[in-house]
VOGUDO-595531 format. One record per residue (C-alpha): residue number from 1; x, y, z. Coordinates in steps of 0.001 Angstrom, whole numbers, padded with zeros to 6 digits, m for minus. Example, Ala and Ser with C-alpha at 12.3 -4.5 7.8 and 13.67 -1.06 7.14 Angstrom:
2
[1,[012300,m004500,007800]]
[2,[013670,m001060,007140]]
This chain:
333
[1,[m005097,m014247,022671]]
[2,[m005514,m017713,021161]]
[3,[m009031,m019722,022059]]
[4,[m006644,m022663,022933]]
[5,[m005251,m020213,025493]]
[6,[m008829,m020021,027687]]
[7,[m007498,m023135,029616]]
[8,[m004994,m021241,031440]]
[9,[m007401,m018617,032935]]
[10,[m008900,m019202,036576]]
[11,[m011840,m021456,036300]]
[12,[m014592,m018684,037176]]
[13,[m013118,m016474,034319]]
[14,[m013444,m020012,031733]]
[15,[m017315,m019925,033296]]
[16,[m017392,m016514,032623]]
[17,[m016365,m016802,028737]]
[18,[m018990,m019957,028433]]
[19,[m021569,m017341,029671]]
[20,[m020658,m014996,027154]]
[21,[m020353,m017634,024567]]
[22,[m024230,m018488,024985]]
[23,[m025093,m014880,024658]]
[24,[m023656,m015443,021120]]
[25,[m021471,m012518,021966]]
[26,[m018964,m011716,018881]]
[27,[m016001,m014437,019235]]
[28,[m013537,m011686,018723]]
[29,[m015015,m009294,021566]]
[30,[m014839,m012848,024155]]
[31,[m011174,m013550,022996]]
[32,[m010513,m009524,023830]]
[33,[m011922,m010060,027125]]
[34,[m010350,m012927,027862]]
[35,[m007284,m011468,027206]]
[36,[m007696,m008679,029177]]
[37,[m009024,m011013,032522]]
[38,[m005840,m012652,031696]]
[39,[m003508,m009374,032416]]
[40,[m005641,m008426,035217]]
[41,[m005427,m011196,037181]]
[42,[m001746,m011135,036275]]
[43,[m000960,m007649,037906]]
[44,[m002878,m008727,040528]]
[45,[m000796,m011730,041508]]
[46,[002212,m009331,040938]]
[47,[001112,m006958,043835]]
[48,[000317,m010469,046186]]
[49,[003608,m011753,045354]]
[50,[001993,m014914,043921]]
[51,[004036,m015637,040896]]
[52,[006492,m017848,039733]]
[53,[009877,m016451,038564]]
[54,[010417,m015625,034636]]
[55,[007232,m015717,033598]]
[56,[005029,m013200,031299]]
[57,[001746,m012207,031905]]
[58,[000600,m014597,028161]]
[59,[002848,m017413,029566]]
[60,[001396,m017978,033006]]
[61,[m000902,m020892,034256]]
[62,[m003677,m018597,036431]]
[63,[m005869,m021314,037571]]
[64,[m004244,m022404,040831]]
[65,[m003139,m018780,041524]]
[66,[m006407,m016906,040962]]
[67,[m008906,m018545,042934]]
[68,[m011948,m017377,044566]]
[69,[m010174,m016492,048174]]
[70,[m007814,m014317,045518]]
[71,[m011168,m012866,043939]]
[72,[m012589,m012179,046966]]
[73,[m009643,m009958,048187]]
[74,[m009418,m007541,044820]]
[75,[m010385,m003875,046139]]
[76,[m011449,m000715,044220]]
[77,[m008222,000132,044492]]
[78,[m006629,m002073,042902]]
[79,[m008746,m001772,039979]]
[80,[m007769,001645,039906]]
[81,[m004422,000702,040092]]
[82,[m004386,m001544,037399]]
[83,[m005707,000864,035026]]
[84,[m003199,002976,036008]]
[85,[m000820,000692,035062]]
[86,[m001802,m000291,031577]]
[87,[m002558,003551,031457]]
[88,[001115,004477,032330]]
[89,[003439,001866,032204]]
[90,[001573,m000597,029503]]
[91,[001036,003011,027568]]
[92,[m002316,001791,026596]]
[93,[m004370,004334,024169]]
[94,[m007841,005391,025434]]
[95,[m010049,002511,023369]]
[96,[m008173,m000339,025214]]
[97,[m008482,001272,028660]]
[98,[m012133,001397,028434]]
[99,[m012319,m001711,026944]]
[100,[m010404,m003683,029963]]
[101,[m012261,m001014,032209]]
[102,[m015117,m002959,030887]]
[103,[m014022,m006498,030977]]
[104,[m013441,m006254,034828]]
[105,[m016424,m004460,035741]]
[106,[m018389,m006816,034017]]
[107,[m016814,m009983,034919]]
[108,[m017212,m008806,038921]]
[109,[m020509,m008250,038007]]
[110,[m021242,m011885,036647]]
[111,[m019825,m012698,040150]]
[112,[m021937,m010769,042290]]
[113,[m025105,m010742,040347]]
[114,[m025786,m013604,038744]]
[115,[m023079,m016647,040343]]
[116,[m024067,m014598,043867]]
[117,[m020450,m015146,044706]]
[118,[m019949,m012263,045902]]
[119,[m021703,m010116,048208]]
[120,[m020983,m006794,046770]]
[121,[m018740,m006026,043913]]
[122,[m015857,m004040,044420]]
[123,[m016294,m002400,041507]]
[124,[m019383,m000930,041569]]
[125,[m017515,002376,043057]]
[126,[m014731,002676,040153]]
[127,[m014830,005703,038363]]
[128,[m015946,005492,034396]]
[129,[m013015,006138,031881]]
[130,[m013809,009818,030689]]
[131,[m012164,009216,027208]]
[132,[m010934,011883,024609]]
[133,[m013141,012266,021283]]
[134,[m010973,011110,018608]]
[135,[m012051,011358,015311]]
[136,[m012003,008232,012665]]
[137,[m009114,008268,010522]]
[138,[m010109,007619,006181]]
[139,[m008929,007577,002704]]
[140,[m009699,010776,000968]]
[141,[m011425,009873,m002711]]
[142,[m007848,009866,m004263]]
[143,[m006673,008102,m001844]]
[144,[m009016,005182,m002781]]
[145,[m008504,005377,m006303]]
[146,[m004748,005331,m005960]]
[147,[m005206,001923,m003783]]
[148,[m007813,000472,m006448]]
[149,[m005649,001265,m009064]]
[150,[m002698,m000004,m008161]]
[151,[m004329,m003573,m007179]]
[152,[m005572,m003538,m010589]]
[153,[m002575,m003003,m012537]]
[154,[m001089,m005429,m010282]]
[155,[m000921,m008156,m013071]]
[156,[001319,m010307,m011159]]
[157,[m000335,m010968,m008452]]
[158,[m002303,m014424,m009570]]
[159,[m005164,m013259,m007020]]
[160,[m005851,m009514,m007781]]
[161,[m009168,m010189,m008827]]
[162,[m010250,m011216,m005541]]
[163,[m007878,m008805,m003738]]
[164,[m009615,m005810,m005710]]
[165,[m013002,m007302,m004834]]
[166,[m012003,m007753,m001398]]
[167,[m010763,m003837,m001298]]
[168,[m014207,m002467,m003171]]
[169,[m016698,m004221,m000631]]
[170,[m014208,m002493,002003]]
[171,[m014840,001018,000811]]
[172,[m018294,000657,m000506]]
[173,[m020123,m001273,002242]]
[174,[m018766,m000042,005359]]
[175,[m017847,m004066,006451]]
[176,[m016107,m005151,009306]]
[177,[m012593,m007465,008507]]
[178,[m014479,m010516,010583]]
[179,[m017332,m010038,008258]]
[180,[m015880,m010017,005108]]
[181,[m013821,m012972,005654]]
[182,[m016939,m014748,006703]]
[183,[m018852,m013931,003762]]
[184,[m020551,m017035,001885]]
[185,[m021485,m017510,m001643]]
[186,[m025159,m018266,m000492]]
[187,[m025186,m014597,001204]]
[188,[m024930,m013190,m002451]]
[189,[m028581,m012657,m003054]]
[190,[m029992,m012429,m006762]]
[191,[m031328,m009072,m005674]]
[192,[m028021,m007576,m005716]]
[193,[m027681,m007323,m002159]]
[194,[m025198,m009258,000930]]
[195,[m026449,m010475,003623]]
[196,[m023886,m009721,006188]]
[197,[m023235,m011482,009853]]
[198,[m022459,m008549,012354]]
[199,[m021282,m008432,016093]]
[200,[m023278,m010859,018563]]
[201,[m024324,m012829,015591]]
[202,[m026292,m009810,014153]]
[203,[m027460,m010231,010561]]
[204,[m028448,m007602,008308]]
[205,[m029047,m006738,004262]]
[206,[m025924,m004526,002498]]
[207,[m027685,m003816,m000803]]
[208,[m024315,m004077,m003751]]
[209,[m023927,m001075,m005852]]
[210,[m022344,m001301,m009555]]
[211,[m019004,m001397,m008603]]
[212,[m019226,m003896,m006093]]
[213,[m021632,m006048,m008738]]
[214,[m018649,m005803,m011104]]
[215,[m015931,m006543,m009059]]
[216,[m017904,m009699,m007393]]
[217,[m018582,m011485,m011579]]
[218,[m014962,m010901,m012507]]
[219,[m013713,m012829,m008944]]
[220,[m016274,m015069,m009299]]
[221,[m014825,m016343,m012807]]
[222,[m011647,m016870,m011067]]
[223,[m012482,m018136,m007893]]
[224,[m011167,m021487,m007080]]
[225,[m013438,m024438,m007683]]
[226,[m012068,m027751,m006619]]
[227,[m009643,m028942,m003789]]
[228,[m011196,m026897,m001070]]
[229,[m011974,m028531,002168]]
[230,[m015736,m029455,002979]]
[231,[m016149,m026725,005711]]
[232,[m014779,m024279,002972]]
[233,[m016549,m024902,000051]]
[234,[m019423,m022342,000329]]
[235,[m016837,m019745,001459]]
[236,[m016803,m016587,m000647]]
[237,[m013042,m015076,m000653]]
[238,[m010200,m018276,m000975]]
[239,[m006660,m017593,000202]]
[240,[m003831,m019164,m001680]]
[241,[m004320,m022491,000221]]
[242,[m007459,m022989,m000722]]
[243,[m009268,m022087,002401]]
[244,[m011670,m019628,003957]]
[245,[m009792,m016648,004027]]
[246,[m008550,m015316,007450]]
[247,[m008378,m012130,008659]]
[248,[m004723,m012020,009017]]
[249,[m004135,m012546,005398]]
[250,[m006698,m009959,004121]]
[251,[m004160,m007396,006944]]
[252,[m000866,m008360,004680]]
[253,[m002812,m007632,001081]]
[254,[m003248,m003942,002916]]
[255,[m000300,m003962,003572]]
[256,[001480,m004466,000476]]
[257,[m000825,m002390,m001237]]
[258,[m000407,000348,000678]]
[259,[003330,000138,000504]]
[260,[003294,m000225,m003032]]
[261,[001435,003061,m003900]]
[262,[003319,004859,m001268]]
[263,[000741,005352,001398]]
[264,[001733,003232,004269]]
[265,[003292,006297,005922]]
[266,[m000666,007563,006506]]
[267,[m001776,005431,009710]]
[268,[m004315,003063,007209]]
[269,[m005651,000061,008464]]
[270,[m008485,m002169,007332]]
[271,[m010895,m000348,010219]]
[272,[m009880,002358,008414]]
[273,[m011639,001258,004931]]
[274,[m014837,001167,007493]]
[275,[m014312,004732,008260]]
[276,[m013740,005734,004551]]
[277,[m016934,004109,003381]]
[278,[m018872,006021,006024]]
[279,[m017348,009060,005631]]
[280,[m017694,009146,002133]]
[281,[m021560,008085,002071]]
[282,[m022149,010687,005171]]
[283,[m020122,013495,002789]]
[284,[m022596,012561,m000143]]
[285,[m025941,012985,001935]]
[286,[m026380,009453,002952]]
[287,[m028853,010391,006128]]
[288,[m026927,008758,009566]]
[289,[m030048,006377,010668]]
[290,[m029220,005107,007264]]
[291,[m025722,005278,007888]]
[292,[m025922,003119,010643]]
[293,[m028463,000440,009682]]
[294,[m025838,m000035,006709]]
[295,[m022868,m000156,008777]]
[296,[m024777,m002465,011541]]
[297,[m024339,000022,014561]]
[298,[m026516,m000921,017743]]
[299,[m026335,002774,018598]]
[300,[m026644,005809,017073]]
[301,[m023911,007494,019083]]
[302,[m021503,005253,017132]]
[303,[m022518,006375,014045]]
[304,[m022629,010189,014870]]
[305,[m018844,010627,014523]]
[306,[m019382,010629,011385]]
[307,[m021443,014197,011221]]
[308,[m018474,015616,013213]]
[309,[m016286,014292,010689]]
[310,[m017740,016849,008083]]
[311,[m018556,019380,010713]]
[312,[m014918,019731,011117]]
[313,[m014143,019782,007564]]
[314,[m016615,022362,007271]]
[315,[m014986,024411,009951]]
[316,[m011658,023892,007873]]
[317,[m013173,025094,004905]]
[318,[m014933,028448,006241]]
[319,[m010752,028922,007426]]
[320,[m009283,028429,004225]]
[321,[m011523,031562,002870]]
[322,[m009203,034166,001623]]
[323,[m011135,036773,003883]]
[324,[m010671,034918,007084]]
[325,[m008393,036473,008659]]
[326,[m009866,040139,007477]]
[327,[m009761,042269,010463]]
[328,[m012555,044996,010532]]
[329,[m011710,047812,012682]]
[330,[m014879,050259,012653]]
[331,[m014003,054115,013225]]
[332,[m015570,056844,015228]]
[333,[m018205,058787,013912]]
């Protein structure tokens, strides 16, 4: 969902994203929200019959459908149903259930609570998600190299220094794709460390090991200088047009790297850099509180995935013993 595309949500939903927005909740997590509000209050005027002909749930104007009369007459059950929906028909994975699970609770809170709109929210009685365990997917070490590698032999591609930057502050420092791409030159301290703007406007200190030093001086020699825009200028990674990089463009150099050494058949993703760097500092004894001050978790739960990560490689490798499957039958005396 676009932030243009706010203006088309009912009016206590709009109040409900300013609210958020003064919270200086991540503007990626609001626009998720939003867009989940937004298919909500769809369905709903699907089961009351209250839409136009033709239109998809990102094309129609909620406002003079979804007003508080139409709040007011949303059950538990309906709730329920529209999880059910995106569950079963949408074929939504377990992350984005709880995630618009979330959304609605909350925003019927905000109603009830603190607009006292309300006088009990319907939502209070709807079942958590009970979501499977997965575990993060990552780049084993030769994996990595093989992507590194073939960026840097790359020689026509007029921006592989910055691309192999980009891909070595990936899988060394654990970022986020919104926080890379709004990475300054000021945040480069002379102490070799980053200083890194997390969710709900978080900062924290990444300190830069050698390879990231490295790769930062040679993109820094070749990092454009002049014709970028005002708002741009202090911007660390450029794109071709001589703008702050956006996250869309940093998804496509994945992309074509991955294709080109042959391992976009492996489910990779930029998140998936954040997994590798955390898996790989977790496998080499980095201790998880450090884990997750580096990788700018607010809980430790988040970052504990990580020790069943190696747990279950551990598990794999006890298997893999040629005496594993040894049986030991013990005779009578």
């Amino acid at each position: 969902m676009k932030r243009d595309d706010v203006v088309f949500l009912p009016a206590l939903v709009q109040d409900y994203i300013r609210a958020l927005e003064r919270k200086q909740i991540a503007e990626l997590t609001i626009l998720e929200y939003a867009s989940d509000l937004r298919l909500f209050f769809y369905y709903m005027a699907q089961r009351r019959r209250a839409l136009p002909p033709g239109l998809g749930w990102d094309e129609i104007d909620l406002q003079p459908i979804a007003n508080l009369d139409f709040i007011r007459s949303i059950s538990t059950e309906d709730a329920e149903d529209f999880i059910s929906h995106c569950r079963n028909v949408r074929g939504n994975g377990a992350n984005t259930l709880n995630r618009r699970y979330v959304a609605v609770r909350r925003f019927f809170r905000y109603l009830t609570v603190q607009k006292r709109l309300l006088e009990s929210n319907p939502l209070d009685s709807l079942d958590g998600l009970k979501l499977a365990k997965t575990l993060p997917v990552y780049l084993p070490l030769e994996d990595c190299m093989l992507l590194l590698n073939t960026v840097e032999q790359d020689l026509s591609n007029p921006f592989r220094e910055r691309d192999y930057c980009i891909l070595v502050l990936f899988l060394n420092c654990g970022l986020r794709l919104s926080e890379l791409c709004n990475l300054n030159l000021a945040d480069i301290a002379s102490n070799n460390t980053v200083r890194v703007r997390g969710k709900g406007s978080k900062d924290r200190t990444v300190y830069l090991n050698a390879a990231c030093l490295a790769a930062l001086e040679r993109y820094l020699r070749t990092r454009p200088q002049d014709g970028l825009r005002h708002e741009d200028r202090d911007a660390l990674f450029i794109s071709r047009n001589k703008r702050r990089i956006n996250p869309r463009s940093v998804e496509l150099m994945l992309t074509k790297y991955l294709q080109l050494c042959g391992l976009d058949n492996r489910g990779y993703s930029i998140h998936k850099l954040r997994h590798t760097a955390a898996t790989l500092m977790y496998q080499n004894d980095v201790d998880v509180l450090q884990l997750k001050e580096i990788l700018g978790h607010e809980n430790l739960s988040t970052t504990q995935i990580y020790t069943h990560v190696l747990n279950k490689q551990l598990q794999a490798a006890v298997a893999q013993n040629p005496l594993a499957n040894v049986r030991t039958e013990q005779g009578e005396d």
